[in-house]
Jmol script that loads the backbone (N, CA, C; Angstrom):
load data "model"
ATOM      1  N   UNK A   1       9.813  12.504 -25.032  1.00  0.00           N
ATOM      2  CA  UNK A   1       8.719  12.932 -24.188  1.00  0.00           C
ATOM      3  C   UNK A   1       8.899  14.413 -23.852  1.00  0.00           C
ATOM      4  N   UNK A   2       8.028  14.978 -24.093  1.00  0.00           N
ATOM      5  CA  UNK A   2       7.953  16.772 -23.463  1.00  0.00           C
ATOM      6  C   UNK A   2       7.871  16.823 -22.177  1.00  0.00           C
ATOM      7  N   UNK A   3       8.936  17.994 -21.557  1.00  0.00           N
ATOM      8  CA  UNK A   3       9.506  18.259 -20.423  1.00  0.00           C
ATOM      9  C   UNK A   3       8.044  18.409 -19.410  1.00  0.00           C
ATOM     10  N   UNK A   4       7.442  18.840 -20.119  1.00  0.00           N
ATOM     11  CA  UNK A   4       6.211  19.291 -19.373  1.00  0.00           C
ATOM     12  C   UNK A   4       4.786  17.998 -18.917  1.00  0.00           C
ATOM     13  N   UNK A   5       5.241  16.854 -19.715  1.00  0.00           N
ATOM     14  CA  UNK A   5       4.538  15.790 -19.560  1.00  0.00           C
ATOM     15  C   UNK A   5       5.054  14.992 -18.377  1.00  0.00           C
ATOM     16  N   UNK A   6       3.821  14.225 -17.350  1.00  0.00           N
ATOM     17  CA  UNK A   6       4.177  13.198 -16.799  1.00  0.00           C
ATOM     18  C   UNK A   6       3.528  12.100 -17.354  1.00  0.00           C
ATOM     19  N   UNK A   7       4.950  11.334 -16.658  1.00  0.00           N
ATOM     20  CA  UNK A   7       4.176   9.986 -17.166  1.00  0.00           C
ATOM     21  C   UNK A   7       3.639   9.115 -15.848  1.00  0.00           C
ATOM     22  N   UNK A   8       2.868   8.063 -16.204  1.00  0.00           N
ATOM     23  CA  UNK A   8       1.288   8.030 -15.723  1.00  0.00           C
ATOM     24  C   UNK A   8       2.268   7.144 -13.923  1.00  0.00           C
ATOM     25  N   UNK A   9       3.303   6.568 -13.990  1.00  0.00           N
ATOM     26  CA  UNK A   9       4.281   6.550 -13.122  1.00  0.00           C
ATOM     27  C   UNK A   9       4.290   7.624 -12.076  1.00  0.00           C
ATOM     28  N   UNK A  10       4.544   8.660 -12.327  1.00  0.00           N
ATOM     29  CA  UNK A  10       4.706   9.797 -11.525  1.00  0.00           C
ATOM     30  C   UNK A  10       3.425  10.250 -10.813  1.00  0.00           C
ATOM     31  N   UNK A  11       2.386  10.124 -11.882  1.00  0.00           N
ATOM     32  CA  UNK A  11       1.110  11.061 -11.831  1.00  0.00           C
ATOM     33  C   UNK A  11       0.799   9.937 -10.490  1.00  0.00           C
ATOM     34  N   UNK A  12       0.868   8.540 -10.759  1.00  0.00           N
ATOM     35  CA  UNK A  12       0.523   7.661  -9.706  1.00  0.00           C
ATOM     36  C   UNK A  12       1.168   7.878  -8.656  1.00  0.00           C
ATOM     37  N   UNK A  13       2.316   7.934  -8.121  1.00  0.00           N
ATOM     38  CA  UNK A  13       3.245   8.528  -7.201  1.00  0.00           C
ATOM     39  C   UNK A  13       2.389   9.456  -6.379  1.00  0.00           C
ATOM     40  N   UNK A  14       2.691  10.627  -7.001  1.00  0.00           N
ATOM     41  CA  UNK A  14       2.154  11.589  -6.501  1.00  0.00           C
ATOM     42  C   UNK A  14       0.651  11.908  -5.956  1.00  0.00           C
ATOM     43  N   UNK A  15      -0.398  10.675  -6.915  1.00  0.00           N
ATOM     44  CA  UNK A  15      -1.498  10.956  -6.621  1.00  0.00           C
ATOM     45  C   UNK A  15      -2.067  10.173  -4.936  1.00  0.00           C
ATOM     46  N   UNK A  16      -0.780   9.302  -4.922  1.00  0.00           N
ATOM     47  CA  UNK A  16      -1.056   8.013  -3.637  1.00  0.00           C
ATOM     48  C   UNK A  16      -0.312   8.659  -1.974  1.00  0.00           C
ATOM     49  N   UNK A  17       0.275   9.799  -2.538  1.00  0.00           N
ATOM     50  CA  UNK A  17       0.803  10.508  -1.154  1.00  0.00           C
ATOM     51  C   UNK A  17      -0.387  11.761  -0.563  1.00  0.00           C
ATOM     52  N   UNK A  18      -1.417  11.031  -1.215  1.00  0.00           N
ATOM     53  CA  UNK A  18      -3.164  11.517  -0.640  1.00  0.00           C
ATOM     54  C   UNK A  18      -3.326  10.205   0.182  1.00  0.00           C
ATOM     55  N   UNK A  19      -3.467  10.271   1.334  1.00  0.00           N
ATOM     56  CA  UNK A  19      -3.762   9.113   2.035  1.00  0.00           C
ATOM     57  C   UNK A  19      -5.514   8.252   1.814  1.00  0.00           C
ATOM     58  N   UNK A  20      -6.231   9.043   1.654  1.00  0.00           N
ATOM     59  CA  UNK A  20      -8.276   8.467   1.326  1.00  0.00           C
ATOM     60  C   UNK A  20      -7.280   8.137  -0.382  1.00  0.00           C
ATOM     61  N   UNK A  21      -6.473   8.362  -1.357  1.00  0.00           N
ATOM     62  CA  UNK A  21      -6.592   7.929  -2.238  1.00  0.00           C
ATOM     63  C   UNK A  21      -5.659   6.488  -2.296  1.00  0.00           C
ATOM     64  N   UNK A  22      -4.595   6.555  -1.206  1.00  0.00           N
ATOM     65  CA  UNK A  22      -4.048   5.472  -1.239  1.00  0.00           C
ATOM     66  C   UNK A  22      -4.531   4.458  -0.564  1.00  0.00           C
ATOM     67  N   UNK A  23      -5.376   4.747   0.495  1.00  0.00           N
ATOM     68  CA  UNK A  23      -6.778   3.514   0.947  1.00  0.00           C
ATOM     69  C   UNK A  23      -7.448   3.012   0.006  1.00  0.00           C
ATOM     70  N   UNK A  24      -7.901   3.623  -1.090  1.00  0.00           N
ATOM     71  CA  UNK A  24      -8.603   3.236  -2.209  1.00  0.00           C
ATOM     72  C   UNK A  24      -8.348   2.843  -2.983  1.00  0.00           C
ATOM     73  N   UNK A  25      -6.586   2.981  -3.163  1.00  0.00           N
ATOM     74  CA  UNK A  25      -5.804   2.411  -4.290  1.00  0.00           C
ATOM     75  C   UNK A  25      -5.445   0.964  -3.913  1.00  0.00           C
ATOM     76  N   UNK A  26      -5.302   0.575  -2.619  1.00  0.00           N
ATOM     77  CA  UNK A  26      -4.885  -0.599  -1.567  1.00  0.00           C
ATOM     78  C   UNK A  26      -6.005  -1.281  -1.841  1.00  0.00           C
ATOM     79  N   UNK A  27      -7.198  -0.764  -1.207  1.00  0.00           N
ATOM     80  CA  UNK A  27      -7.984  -1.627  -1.305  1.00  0.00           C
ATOM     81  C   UNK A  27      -8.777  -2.229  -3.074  1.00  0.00           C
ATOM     82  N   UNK A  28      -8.926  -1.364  -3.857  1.00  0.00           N
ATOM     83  CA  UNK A  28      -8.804  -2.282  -5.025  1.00  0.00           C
ATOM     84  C   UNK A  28      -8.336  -2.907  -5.740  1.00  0.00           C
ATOM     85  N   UNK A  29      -6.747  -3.194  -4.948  1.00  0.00           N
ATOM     86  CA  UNK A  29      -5.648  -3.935  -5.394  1.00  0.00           C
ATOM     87  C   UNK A  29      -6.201  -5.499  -4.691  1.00  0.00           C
ATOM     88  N   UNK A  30      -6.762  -5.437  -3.548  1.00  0.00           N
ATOM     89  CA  UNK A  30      -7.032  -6.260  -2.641  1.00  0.00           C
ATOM     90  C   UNK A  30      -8.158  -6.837  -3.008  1.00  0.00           C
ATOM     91  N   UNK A  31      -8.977  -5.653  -3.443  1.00  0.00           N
ATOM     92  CA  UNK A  31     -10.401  -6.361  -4.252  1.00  0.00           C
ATOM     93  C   UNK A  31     -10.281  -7.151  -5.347  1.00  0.00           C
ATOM     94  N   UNK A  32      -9.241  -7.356  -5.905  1.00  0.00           N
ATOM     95  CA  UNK A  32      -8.935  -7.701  -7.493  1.00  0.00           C
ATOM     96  C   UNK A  32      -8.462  -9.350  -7.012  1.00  0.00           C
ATOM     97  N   UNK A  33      -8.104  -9.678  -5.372  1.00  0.00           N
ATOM     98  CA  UNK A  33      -7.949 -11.162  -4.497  1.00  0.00           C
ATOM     99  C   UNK A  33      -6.347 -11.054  -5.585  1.00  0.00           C
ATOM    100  N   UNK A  34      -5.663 -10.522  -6.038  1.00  0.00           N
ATOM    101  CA  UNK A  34      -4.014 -11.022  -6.745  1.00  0.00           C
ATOM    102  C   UNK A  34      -3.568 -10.912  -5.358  1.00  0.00           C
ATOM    103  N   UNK A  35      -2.728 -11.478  -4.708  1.00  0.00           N
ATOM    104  CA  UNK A  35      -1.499 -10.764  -3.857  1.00  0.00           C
ATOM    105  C   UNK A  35      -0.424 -10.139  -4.441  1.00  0.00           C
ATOM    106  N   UNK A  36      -0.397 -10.648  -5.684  1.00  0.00           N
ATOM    107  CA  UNK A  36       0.577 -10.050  -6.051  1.00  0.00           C
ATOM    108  C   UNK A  36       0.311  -8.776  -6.754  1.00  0.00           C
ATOM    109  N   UNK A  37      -0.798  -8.342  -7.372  1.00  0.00           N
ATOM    110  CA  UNK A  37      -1.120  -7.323  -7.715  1.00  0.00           C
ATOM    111  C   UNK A  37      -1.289  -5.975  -6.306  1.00  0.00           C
ATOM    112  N   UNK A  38      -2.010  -7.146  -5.414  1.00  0.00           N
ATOM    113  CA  UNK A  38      -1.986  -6.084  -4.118  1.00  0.00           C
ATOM    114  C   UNK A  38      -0.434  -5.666  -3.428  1.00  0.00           C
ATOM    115  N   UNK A  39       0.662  -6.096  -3.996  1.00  0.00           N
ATOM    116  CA  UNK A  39       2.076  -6.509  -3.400  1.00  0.00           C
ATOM    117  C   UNK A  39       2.427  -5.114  -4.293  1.00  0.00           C
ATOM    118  N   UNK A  40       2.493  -5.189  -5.453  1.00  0.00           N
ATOM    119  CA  UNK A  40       2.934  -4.267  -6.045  1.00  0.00           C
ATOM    120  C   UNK A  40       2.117  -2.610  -5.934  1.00  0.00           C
ATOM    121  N   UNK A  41       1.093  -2.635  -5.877  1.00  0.00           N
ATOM    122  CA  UNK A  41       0.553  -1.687  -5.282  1.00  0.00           C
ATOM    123  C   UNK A  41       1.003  -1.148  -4.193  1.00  0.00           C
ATOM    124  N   UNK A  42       1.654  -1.918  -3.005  1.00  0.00           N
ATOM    125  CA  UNK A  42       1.728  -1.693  -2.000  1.00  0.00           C
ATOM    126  C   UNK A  42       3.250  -0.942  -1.994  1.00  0.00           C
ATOM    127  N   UNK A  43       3.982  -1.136  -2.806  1.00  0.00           N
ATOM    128  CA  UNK A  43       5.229  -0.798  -3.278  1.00  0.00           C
ATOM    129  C   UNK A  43       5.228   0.450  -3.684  1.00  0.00           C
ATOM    130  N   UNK A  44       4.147   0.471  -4.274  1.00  0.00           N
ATOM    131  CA  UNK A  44       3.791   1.887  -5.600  1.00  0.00           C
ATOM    132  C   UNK A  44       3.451   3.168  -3.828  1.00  0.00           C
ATOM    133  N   UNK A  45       2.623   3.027  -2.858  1.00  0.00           N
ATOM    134  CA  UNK A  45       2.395   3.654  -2.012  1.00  0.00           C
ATOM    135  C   UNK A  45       3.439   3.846  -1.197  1.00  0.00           C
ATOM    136  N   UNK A  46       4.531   3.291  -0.646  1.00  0.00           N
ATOM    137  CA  UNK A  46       5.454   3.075  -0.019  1.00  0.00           C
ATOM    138  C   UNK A  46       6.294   4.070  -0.773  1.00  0.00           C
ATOM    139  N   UNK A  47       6.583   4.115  -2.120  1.00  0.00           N
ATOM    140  CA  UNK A  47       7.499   4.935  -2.935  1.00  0.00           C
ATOM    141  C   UNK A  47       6.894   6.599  -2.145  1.00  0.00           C
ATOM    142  N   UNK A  48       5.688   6.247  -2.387  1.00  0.00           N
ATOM    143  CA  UNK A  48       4.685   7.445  -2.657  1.00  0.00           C
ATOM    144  C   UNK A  48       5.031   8.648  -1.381  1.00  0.00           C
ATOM    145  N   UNK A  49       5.350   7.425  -0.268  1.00  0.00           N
ATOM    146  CA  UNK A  49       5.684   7.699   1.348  1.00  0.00           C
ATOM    147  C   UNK A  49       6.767   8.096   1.230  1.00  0.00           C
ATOM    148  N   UNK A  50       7.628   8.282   0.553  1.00  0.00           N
ATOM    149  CA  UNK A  50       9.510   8.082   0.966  1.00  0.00           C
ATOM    150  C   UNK A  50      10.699   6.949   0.882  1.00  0.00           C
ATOM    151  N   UNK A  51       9.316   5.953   0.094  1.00  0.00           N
ATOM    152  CA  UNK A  51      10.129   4.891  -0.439  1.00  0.00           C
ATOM    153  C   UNK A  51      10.874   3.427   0.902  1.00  0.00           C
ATOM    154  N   UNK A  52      11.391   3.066   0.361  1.00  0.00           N
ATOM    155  CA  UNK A  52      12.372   1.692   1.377  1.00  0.00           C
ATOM    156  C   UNK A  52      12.899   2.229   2.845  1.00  0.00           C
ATOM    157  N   UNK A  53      13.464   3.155   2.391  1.00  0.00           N
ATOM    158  CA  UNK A  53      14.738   3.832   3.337  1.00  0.00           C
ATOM    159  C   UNK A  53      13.826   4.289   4.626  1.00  0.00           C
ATOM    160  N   UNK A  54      13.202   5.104   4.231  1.00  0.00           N
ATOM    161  CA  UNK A  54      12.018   5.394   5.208  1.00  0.00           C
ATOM    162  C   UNK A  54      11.147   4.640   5.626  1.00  0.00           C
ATOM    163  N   UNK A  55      10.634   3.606   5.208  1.00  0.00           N
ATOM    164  CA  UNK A  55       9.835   2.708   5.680  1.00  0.00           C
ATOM    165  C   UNK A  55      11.126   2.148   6.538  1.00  0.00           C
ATOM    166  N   UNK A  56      12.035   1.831   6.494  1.00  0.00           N
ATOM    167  CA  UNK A  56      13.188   0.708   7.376  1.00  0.00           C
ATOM    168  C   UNK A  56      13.429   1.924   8.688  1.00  0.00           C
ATOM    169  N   UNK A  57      13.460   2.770   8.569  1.00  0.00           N
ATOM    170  CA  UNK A  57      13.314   3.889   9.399  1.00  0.00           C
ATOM    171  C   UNK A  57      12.311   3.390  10.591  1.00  0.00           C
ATOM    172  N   UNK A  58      11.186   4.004  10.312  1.00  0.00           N
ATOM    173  CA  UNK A  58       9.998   3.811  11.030  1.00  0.00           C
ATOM    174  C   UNK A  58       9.434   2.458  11.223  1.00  0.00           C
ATOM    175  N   UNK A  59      10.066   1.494  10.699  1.00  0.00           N
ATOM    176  CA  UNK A  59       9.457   0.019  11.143  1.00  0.00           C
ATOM    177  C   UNK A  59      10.924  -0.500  11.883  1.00  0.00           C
ATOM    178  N   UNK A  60      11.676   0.207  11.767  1.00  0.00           N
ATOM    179  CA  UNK A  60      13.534  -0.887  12.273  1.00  0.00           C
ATOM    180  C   UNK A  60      13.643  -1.805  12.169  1.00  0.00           C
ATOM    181  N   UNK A  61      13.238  -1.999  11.089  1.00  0.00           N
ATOM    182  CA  UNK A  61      13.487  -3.402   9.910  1.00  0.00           C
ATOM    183  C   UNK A  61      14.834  -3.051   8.697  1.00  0.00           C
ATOM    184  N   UNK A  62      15.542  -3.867   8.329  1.00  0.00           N
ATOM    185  CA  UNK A  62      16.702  -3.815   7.257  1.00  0.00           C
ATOM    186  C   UNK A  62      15.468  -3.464   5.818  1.00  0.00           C
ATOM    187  N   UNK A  63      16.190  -3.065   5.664  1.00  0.00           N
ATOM    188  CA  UNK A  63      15.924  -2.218   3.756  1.00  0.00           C
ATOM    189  C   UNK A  63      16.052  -3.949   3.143  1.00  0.00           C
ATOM    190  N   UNK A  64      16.742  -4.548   3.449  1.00  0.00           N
ATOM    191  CA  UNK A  64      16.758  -6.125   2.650  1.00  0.00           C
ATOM    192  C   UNK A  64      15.714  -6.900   3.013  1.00  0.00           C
ATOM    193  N   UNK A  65      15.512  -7.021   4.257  1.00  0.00           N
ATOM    194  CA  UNK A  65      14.144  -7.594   4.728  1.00  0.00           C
ATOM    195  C   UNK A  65      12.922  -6.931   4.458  1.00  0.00           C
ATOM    196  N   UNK A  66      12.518  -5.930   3.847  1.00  0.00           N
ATOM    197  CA  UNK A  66      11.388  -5.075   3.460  1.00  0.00           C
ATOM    198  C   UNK A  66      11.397  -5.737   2.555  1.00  0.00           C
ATOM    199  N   UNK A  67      12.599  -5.694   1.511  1.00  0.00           N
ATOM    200  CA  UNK A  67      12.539  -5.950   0.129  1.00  0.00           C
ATOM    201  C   UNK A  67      11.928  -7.340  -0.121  1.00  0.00           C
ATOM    202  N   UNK A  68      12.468  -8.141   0.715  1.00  0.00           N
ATOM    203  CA  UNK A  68      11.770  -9.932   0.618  1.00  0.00           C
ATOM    204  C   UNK A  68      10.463  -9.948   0.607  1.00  0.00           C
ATOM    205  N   UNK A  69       9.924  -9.065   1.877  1.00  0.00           N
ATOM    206  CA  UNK A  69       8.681  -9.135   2.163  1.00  0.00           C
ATOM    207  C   UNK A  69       7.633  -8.670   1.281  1.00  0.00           C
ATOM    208  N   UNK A  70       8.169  -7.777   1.096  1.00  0.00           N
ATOM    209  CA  UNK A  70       7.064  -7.380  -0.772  1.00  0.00           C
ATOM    210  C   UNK A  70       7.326  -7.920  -2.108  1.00  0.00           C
ATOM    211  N   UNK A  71       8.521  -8.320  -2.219  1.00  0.00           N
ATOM    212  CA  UNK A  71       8.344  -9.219  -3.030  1.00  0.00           C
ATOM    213  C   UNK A  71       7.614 -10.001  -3.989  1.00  0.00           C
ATOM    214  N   UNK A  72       7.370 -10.826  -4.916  1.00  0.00           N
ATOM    215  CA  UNK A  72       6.523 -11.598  -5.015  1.00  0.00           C
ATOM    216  C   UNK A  72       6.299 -12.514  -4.550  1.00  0.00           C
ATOM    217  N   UNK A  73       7.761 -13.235  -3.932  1.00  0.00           N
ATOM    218  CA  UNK A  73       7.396 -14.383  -3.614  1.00  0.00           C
ATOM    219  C   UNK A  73       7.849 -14.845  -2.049  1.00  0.00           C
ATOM    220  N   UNK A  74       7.822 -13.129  -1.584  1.00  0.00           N
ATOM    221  CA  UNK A  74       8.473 -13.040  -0.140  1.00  0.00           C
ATOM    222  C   UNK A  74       7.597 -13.009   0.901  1.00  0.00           C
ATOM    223  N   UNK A  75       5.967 -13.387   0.807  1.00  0.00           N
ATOM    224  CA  UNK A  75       5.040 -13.188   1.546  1.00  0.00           C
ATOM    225  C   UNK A  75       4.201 -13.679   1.296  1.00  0.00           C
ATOM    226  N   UNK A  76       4.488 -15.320   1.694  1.00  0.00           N
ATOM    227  CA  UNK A  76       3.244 -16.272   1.764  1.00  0.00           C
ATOM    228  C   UNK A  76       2.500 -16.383   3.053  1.00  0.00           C
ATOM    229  N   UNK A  77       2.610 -15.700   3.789  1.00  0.00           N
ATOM    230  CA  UNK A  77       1.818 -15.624   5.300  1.00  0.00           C
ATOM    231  C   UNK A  77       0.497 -14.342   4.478  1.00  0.00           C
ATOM    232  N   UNK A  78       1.309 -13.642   3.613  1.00  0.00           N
ATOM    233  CA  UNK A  78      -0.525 -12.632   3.245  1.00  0.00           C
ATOM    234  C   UNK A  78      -1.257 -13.705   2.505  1.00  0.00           C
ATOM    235  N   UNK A  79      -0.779 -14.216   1.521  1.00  0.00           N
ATOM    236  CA  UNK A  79      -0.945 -15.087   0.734  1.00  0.00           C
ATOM    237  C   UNK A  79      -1.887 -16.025   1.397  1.00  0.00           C
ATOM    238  N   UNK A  80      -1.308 -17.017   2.066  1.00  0.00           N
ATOM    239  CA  UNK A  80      -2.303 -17.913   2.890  1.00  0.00           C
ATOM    240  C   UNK A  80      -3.577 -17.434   3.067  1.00  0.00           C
ATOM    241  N   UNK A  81      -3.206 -16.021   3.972  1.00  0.00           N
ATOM    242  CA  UNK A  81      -4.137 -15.402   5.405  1.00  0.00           C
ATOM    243  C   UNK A  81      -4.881 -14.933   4.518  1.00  0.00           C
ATOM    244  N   UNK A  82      -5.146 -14.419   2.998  1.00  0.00           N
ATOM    245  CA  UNK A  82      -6.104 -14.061   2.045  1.00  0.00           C
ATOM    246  C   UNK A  82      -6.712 -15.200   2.054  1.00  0.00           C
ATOM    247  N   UNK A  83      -6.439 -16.626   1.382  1.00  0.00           N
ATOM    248  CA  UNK A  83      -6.940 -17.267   1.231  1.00  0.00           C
ATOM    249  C   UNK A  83      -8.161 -18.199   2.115  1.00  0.00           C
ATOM    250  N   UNK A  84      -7.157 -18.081   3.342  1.00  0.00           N
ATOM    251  CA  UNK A  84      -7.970 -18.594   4.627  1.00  0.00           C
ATOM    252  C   UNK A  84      -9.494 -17.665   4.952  1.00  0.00           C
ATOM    253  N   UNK A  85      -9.128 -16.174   4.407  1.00  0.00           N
ATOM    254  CA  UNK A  85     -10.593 -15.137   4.558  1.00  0.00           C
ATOM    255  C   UNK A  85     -11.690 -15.178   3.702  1.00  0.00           C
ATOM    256  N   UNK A  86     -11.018 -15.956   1.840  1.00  0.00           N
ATOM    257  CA  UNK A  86     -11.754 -15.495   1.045  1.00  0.00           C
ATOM    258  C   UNK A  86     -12.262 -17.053   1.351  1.00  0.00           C
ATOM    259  N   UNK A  87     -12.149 -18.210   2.057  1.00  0.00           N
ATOM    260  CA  UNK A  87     -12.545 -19.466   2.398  1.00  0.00           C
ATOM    261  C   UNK A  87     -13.900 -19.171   3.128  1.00  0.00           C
ATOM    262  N   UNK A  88     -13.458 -18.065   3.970  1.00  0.00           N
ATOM    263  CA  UNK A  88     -14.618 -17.732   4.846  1.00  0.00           C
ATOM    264  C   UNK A  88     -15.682 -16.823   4.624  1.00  0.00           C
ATOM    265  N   UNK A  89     -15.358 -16.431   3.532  1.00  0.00           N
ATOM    266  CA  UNK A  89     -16.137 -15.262   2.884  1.00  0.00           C
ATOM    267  C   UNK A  89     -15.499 -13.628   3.235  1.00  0.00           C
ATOM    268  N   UNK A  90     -14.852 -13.625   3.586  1.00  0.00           N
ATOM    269  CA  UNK A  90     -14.136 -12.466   4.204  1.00  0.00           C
ATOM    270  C   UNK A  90     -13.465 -12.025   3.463  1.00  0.00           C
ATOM    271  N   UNK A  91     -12.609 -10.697   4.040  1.00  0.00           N
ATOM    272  CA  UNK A  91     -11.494 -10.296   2.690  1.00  0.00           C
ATOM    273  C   UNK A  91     -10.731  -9.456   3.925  1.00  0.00           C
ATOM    274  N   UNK A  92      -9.415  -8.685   3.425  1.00  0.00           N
ATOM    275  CA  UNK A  92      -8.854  -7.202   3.924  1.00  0.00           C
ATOM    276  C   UNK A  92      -9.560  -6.377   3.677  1.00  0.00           C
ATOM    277  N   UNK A  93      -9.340  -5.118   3.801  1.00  0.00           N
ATOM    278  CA  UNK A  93      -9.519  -3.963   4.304  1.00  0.00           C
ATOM    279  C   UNK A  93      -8.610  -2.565   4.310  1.00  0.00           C
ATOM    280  N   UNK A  94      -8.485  -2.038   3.473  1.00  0.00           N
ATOM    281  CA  UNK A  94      -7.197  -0.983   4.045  1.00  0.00           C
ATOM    282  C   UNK A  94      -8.406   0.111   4.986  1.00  0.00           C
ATOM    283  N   UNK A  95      -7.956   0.668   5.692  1.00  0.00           N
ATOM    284  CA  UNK A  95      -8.429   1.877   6.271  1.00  0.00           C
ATOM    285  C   UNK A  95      -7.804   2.383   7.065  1.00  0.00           C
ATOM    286  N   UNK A  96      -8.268   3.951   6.699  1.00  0.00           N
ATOM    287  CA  UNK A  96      -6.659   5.220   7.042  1.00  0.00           C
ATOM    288  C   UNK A  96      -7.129   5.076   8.810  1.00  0.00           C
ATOM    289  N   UNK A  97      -5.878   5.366   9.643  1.00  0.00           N
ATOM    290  CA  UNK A  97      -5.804   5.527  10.619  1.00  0.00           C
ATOM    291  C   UNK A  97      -6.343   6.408  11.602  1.00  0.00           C
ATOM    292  N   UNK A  98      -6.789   7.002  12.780  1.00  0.00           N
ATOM    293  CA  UNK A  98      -7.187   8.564  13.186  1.00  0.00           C
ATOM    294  C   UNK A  98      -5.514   9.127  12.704  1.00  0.00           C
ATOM    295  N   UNK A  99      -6.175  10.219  12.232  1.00  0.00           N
ATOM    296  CA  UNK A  99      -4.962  11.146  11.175  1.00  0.00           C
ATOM    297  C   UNK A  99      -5.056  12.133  12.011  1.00  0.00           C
ATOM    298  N   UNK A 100      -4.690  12.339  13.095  1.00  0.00           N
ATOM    299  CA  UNK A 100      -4.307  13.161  14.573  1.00  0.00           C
ATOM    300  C   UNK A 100      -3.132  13.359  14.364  1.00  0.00           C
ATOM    301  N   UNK A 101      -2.330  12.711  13.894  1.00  0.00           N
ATOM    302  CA  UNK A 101      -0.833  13.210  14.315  1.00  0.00           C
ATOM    303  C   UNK A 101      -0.639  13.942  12.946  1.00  0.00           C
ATOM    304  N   UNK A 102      -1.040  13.896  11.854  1.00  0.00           N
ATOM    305  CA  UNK A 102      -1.134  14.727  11.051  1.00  0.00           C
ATOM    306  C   UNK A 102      -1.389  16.078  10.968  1.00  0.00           C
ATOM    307  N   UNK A 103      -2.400  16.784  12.089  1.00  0.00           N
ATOM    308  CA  UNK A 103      -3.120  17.701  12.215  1.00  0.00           C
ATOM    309  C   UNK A 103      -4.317  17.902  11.529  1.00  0.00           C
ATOM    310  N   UNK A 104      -5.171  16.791  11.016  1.00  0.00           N
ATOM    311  CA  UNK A 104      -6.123  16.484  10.366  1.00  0.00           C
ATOM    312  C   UNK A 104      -7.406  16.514  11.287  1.00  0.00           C
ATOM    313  N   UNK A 105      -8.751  16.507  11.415  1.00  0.00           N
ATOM    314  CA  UNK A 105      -9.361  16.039  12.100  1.00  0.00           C
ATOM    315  C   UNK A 105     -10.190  14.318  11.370  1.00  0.00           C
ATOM    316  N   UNK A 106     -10.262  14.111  12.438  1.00  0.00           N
ATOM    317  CA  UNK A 106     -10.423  12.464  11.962  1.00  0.00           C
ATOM    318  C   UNK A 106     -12.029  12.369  11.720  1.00  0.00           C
ATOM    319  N   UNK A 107     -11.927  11.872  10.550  1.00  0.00           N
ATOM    320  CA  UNK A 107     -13.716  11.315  10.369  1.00  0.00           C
ATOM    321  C   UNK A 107     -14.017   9.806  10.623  1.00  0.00           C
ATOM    322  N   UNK A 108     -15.032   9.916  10.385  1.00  0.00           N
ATOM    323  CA  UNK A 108     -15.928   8.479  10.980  1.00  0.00           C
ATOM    324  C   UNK A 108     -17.094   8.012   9.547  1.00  0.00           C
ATOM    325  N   UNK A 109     -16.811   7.120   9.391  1.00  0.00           N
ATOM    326  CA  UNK A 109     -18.189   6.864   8.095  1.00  0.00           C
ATOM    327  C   UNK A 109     -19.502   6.781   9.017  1.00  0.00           C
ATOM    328  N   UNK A 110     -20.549   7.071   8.351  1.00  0.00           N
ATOM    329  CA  UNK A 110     -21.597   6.843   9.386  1.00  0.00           C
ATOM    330  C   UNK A 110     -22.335   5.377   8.371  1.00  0.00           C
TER     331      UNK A 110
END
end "model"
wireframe off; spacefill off
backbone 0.3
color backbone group
């Protein structure tokens, strides 16, 4: 591979530490109803953030217990709680936070 090429790994990385792109990346993981497709996605953004270490940081959760929980087969409470929504016609949702502490100003969809 040429030094100068990324591969589509990275390009994803990098493209998901855009927060409106990693809402969009979440949520059509979510649209697609896999959990597990939405699981791994969710992994791919987390890297995107600073990865495990940092997430166990800011949640004060063990780096081992993160790991279960994304998992494939470490999170049958999303699992269910999808199922119980798409029963009802419902679904998730990702949507970015007020991005204030960022120094962003926060929008609103109209």
């Amino acid at each position: 591979m040429n030094k100068r090429s990324t591969s589509y790994q990275e390009y994803l990385i990098d493209s998901l530490k855009d927060h409106e792109e990693a809402a969009g990346y979440l949520n059509a993981a979510l649209a697609d109803g896999d959990i597990h497709g939405f699981l791994l996605a969710l992994q791919n953004v987390i890297q995107a953030r600073g990865g495990i270490s940092k997430l166990a940081e800011k949640t004060h959760k063990s780096r081992t217990s993160l790991y279960k929980s994304l998992s494939l087969k470490g999170n049958p409470y999303l699992k269910n709680t999808n199922e119980i929504l798409d029963a009802i016609g419902m679904t998730f949702q990702i949507v970015e936070r007020d991005n204030k502490r960022r120094g962003r100003k926060a929008t609103r969809a109209a």
